[in-house]
DSSP file (Angstrom, degrees, kcal/mol; ACC not computed):
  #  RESIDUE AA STRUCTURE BP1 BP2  ACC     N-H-->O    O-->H-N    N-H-->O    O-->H-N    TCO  KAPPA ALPHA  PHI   PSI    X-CA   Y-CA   Z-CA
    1    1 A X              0   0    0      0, 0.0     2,-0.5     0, 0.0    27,-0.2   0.000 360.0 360.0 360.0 144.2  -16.0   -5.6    7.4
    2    2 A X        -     0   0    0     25,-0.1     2,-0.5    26,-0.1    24,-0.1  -0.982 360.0-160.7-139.4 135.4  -12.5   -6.0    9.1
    3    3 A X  E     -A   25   0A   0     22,-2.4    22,-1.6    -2,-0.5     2,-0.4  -0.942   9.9-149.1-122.1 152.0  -10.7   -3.3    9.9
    4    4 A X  E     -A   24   0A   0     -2,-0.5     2,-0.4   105,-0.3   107,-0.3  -0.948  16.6-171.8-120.5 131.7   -6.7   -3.3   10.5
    5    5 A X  E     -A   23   0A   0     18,-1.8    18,-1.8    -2,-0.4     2,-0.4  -0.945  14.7-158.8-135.2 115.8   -3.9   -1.6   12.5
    6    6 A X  E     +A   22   0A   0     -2,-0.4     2,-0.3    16,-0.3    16,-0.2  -0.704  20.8 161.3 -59.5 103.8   -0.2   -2.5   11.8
    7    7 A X  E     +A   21   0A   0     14,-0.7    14,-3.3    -2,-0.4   106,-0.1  -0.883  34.4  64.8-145.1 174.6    2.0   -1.8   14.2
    8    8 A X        +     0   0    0      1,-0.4    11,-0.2    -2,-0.3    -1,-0.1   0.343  64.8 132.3  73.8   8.0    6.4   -3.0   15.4
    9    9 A X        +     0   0    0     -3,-0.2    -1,-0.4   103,-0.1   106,-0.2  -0.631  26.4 128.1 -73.6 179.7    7.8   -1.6   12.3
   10   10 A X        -     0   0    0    104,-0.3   106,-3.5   103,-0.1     2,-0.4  -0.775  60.7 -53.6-167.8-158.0   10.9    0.6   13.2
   11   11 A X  E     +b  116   0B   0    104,-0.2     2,-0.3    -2,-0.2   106,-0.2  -0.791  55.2 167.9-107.2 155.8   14.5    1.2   12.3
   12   12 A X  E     -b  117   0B   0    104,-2.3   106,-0.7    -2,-0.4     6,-0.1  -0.949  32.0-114.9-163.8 142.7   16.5   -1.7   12.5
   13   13 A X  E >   -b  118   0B   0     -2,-0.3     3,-0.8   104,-0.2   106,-0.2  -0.235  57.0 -78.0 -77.9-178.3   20.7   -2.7   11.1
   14   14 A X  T 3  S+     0   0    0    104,-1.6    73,-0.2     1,-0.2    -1,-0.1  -0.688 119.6  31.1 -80.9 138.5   21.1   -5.2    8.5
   15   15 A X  T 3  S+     0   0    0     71,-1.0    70,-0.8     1,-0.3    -1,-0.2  -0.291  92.0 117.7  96.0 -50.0   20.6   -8.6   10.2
   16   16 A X    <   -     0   0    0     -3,-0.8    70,-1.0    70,-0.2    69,-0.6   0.574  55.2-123.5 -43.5-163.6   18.6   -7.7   12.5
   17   17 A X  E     +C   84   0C   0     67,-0.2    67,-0.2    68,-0.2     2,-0.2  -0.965  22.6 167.0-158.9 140.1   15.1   -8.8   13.4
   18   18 A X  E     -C   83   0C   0     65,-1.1    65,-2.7    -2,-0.2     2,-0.3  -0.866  21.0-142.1-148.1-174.5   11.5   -7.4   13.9
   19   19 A X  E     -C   82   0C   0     63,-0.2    63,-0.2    -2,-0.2     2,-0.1  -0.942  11.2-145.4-147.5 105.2    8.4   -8.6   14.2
   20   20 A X  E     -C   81   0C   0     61,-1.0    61,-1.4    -2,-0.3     2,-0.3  -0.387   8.9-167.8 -58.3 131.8    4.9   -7.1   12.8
   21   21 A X  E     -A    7   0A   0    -14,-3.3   -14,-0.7    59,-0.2    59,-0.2  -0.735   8.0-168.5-117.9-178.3    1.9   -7.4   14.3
   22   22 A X  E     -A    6   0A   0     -2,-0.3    57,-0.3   -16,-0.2   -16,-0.3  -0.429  11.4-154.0-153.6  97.8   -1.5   -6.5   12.6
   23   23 A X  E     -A    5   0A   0    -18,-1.8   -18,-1.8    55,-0.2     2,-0.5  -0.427  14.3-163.0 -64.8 119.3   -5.1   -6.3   15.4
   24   24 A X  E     -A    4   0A   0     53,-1.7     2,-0.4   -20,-0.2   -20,-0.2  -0.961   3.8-147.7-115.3 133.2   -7.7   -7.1   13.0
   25   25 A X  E     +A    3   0A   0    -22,-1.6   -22,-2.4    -2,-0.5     2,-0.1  -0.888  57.7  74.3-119.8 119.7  -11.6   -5.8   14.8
   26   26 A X  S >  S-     0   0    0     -2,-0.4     3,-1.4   -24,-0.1    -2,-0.1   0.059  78.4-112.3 143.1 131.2  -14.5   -7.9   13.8
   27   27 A X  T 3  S+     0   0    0      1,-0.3     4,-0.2     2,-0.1     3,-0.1   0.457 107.2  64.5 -65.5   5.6  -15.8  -11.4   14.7
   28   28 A X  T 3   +     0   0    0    -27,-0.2     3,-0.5     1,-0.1     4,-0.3   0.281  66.9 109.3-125.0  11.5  -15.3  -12.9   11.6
   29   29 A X  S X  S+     0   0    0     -3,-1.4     3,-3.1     1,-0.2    -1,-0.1   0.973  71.3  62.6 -32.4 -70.1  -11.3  -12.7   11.6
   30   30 A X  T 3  S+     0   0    0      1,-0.3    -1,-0.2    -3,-0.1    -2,-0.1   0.762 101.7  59.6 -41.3 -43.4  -10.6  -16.4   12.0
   31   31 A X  T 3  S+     0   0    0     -3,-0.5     2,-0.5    -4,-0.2    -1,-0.3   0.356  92.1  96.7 -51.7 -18.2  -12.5  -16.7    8.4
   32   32 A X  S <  S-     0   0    0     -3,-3.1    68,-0.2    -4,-0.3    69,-0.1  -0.687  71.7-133.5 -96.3 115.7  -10.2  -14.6    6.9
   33   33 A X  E     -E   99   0D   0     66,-1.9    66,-1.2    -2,-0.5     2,-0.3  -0.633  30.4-155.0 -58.2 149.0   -6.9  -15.1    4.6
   34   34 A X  E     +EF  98  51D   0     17,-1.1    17,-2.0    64,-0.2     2,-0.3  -0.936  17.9 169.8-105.5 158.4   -4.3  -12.9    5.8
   35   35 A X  E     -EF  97  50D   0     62,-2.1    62,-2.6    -2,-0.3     2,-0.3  -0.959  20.1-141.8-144.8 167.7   -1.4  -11.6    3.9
   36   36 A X  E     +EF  96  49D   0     13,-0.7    12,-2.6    -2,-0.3    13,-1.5  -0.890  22.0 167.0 -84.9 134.3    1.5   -9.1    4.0
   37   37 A X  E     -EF  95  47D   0     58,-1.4    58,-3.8    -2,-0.3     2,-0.3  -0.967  17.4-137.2-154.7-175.5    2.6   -7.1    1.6
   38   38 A X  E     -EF  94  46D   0      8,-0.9     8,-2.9    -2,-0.3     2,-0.3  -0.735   9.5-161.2-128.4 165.5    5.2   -3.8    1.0
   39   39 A X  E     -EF  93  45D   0     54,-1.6    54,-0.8    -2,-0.3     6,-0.2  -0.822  17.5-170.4-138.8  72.7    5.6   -0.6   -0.9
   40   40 A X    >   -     0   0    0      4,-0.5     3,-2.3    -2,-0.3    52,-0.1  -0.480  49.2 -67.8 -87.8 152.6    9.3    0.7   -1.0
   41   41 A X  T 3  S+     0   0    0      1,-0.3    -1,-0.1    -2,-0.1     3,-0.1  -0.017 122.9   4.0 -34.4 134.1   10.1    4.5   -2.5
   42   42 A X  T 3  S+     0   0    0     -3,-0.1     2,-0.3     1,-0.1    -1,-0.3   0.623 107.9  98.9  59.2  33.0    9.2    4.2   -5.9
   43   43 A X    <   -     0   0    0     -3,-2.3    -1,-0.1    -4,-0.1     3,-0.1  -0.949  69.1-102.8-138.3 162.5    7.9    0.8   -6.6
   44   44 A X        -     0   0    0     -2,-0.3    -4,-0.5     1,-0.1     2,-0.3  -0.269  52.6 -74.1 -90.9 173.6    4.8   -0.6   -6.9
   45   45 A X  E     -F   39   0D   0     -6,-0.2    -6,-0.2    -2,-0.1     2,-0.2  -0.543  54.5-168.4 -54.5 111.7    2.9   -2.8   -4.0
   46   46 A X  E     -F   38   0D   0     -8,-2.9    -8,-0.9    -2,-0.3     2,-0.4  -0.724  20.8-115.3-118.8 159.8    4.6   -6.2   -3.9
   47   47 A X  E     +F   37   0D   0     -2,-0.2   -10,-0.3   -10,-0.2     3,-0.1  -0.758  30.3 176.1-106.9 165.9    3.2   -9.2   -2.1
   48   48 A X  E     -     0   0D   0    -12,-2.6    13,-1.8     1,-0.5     2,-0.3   0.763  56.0 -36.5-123.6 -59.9    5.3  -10.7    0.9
   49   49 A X  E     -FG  36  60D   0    -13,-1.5   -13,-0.7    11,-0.2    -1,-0.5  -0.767  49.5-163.9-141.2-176.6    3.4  -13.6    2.5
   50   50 A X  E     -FG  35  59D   0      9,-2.0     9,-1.8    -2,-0.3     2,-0.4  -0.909   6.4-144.8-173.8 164.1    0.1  -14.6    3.3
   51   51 A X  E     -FG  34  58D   0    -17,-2.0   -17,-1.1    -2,-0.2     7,-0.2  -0.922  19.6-121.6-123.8 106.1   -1.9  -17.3    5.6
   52   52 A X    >   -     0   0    0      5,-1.2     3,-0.8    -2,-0.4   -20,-0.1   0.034  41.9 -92.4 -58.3 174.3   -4.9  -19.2    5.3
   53   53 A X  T 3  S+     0   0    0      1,-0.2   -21,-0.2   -22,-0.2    -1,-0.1   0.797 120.9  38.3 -55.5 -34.6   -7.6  -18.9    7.5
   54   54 A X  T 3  S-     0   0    0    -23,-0.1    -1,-0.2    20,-0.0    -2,-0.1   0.489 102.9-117.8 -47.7 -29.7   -6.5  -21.6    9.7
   55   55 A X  S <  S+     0   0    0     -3,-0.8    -2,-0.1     2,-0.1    -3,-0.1   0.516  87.0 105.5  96.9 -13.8   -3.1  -21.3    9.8
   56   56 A X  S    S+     0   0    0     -5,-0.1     2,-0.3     1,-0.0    -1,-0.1   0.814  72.2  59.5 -99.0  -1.9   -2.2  -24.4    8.3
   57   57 A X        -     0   0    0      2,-0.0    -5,-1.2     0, 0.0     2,-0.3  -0.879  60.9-175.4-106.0 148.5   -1.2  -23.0    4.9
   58   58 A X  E     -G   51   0D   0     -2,-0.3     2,-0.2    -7,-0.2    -7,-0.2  -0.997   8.4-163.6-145.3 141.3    1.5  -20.5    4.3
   59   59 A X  E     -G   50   0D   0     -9,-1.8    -9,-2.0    -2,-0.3     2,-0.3  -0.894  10.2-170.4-126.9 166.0    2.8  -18.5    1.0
   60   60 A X  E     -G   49   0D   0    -11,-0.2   -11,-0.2    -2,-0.2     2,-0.1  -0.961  28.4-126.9-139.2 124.7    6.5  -16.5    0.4
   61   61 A X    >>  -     0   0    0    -13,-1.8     3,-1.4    -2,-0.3     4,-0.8  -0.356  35.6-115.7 -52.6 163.7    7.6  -14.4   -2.0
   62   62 A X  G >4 S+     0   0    0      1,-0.2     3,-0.8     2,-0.2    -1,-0.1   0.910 112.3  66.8 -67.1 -32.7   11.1  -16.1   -3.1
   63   63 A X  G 34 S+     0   0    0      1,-0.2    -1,-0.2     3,-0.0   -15,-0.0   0.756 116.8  21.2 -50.5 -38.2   12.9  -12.8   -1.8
   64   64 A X  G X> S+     0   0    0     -3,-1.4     3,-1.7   -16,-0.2     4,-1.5   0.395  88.9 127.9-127.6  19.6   12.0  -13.4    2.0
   65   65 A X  T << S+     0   0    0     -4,-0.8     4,-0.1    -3,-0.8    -3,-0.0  -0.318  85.9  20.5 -69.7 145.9   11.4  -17.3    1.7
   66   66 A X  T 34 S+     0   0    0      2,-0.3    -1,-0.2    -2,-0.1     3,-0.1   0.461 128.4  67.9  81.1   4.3   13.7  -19.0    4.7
   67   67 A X  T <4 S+     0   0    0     -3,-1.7    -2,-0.2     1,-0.3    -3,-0.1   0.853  94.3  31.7 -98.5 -91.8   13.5  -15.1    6.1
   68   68 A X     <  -     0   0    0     -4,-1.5    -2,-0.3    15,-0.1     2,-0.3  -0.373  60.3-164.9 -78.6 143.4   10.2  -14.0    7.3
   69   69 A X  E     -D   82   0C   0     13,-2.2    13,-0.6    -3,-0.1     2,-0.3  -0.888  10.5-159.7-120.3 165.1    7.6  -16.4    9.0
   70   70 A X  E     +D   81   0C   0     -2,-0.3    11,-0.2    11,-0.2     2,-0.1  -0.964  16.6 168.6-141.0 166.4    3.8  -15.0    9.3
   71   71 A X        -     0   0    0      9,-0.6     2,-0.3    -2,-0.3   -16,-0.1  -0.361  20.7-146.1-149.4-137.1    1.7  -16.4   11.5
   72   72 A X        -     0   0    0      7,-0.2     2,-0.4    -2,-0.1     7,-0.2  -0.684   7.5-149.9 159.8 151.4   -1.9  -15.7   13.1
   73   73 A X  B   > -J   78   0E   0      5,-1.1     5,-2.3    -2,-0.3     4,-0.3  -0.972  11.8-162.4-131.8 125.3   -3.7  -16.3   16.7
   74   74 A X  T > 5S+     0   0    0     -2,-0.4     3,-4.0     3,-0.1    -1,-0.2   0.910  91.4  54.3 -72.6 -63.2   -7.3  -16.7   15.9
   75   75 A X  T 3 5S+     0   0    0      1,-0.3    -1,-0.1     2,-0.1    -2,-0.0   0.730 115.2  44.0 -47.6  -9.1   -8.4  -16.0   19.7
   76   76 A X  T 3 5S-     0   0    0      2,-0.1    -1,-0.3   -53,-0.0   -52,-0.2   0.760 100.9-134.8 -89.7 -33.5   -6.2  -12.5   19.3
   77   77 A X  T < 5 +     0   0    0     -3,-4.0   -53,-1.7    -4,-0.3     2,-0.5   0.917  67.4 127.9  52.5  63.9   -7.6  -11.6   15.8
   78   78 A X  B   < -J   73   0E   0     -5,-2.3    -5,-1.1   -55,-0.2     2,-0.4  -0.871  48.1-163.4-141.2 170.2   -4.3  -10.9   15.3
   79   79 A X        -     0   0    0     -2,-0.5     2,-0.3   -57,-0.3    -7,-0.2  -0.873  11.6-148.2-163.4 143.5   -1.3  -11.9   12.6
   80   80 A X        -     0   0    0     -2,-0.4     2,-0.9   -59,-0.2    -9,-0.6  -0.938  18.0-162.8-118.6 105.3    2.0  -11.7   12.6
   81   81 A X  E     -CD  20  70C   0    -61,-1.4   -61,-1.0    -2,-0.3     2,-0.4  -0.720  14.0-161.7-109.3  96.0    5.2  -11.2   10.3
   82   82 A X  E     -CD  19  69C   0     -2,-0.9   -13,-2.2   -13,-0.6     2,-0.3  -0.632  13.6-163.9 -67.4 129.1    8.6  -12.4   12.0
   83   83 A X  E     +C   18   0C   0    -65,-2.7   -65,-1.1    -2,-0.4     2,-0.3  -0.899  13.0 178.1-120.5 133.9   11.2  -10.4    9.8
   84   84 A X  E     +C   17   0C   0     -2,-0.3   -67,-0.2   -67,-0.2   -68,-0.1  -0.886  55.8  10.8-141.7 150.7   14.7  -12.1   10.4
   85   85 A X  S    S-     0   0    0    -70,-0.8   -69,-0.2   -69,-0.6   -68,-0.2   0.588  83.9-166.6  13.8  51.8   18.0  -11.0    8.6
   86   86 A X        -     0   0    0    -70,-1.0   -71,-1.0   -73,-0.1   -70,-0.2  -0.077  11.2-156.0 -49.4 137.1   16.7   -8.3    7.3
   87   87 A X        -     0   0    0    -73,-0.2    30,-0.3     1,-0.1     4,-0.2  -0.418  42.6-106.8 -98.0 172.4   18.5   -5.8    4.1
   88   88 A X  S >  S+     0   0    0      1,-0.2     3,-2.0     2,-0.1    29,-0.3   0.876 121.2  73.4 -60.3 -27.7   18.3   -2.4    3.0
   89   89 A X  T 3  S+     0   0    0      1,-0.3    -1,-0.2   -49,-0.0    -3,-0.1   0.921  92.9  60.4 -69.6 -49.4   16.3   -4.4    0.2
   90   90 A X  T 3  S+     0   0    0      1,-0.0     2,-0.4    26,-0.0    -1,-0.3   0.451  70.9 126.1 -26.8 -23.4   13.6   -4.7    2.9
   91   91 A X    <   +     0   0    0     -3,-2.0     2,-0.3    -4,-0.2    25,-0.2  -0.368  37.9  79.8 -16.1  82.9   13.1   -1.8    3.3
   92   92 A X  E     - H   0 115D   0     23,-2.7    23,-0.7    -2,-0.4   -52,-0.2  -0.973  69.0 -51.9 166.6 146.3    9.5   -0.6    2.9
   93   93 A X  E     -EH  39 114D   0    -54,-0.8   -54,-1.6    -2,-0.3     2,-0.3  -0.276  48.3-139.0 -50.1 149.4    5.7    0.0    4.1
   94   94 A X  E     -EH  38 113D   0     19,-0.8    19,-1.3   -56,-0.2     2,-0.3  -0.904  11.4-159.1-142.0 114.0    4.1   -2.8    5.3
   95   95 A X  E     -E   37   0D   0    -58,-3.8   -58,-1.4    -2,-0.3     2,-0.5  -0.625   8.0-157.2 -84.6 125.5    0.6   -3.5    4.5
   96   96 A X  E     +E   36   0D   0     -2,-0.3    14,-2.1   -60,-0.2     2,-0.3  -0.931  36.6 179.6 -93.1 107.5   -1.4   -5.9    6.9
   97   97 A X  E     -EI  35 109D   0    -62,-2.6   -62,-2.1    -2,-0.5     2,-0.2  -0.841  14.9-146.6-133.2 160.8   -4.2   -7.1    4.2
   98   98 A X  E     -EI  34 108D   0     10,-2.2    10,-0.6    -2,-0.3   -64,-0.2  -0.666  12.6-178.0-122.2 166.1   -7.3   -9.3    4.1
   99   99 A X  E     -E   33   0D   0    -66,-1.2   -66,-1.9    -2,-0.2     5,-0.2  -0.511  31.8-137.2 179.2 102.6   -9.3  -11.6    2.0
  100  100 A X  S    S+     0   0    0    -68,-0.2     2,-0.3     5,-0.2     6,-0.1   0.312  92.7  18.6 -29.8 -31.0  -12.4  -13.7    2.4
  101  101 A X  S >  S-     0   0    0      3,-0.1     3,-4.4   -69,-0.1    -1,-0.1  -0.971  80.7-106.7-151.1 149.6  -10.6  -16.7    0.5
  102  102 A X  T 3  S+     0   0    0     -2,-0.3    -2,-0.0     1,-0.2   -50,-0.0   0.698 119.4  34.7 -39.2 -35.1   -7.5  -17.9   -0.4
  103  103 A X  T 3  S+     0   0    0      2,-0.1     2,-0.5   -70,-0.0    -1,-0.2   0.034  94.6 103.9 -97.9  36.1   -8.1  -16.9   -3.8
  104  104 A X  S <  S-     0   0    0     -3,-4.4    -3,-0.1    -5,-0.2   -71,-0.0  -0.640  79.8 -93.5 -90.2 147.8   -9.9  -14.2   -3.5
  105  105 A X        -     0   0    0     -2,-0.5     2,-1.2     1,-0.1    -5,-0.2  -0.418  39.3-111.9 -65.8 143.0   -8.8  -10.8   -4.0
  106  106 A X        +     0   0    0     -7,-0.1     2,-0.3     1,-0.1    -7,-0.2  -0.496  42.1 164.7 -91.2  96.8   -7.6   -8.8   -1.0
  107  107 A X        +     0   0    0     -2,-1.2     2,-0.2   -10,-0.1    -8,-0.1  -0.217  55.0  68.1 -87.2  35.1  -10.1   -5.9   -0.3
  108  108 A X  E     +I   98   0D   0    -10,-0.6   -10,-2.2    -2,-0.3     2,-0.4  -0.722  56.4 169.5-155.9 129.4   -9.1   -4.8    3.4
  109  109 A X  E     -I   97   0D   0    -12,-0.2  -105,-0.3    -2,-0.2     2,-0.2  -0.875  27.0-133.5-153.3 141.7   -6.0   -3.2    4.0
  110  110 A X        -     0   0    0    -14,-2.1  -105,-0.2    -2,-0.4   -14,-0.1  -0.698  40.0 -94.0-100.3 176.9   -4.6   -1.5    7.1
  111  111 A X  S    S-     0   0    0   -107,-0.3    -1,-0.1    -2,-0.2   -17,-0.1   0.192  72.0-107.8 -80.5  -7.3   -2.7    2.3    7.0
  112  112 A X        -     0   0    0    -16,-0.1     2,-0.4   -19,-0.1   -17,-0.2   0.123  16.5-123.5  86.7 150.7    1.1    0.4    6.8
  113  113 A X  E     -H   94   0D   0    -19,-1.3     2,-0.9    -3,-0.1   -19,-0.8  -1.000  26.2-130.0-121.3 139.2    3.8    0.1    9.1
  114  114 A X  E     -H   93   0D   0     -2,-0.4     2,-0.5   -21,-0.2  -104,-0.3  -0.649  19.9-169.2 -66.8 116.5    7.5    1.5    8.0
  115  115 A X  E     -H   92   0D   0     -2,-0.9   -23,-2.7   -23,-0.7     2,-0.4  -0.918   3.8-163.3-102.4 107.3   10.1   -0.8    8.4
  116  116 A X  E     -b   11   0B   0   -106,-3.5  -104,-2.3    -2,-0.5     2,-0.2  -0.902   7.8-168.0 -97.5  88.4   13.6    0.7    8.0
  117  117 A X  E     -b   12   0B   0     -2,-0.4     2,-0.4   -30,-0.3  -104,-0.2  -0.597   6.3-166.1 -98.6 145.9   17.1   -1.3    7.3
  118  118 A X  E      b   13   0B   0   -106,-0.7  -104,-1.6    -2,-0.2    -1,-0.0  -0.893 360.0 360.0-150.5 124.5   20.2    0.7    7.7
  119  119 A X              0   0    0     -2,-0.4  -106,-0.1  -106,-0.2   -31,-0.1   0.413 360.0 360.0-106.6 360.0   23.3   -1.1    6.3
């Protein structure tokens, strides 16, 4: 079991920058895919990025590719979404989510952080 807590979203202008973090509780982190992904007003759950367990692979949606990095600190149990020149189109919950393998489906999902771009 991994349990998650999201936390740095905010308000922010277009351009701007924040950076997500997500504290994941449980020895078995490092083991873990991580991924992002967001929920804007009236849309379904889209996916944003994700990391293998190592770190040494990384996926983007096309939307935030050259935009967003994620990243992850094993020794932290932690993972990270650098958000950079951010839109209103960003705009949206942000799910810190988990997954046992890189193609496995992701069955642990933390409470969201908002993130809010103001144009």
């Amino acid at each position: 079991q991994v349990q998650l807590v999201e936390s740095g979203g905010g308000l922010v202008q277009a351009g701007g920058s924040l950076r997500l973090s997500c504290a994941a509780s449980g020895s078995t982190f490092s083991s873990y895919t991580m991924g992002w992904f967001r929920q804007a007003p009236g849309k379904e759950r889209e996916f944003v990025a994700a990391i293998g367990s190592s770190g040494g692979r990384t996926f983007y949606t096309d939307s935030v590719k050259g935009r967003f990095t994620i990243s992850r600190d094993n020794a932290k149990n932690t993972v990270y979404l650098q958000m950079n020149s951010l839109t209103p189109e960003d705009t949206a919950v942000y799910y810190c989510s988990g997954a046992v393998c890189i193609d496995c489906p992701y069955d642990y999902w933390g409470q969201g952080t908002q993130v809010t771009v103001s144009s």
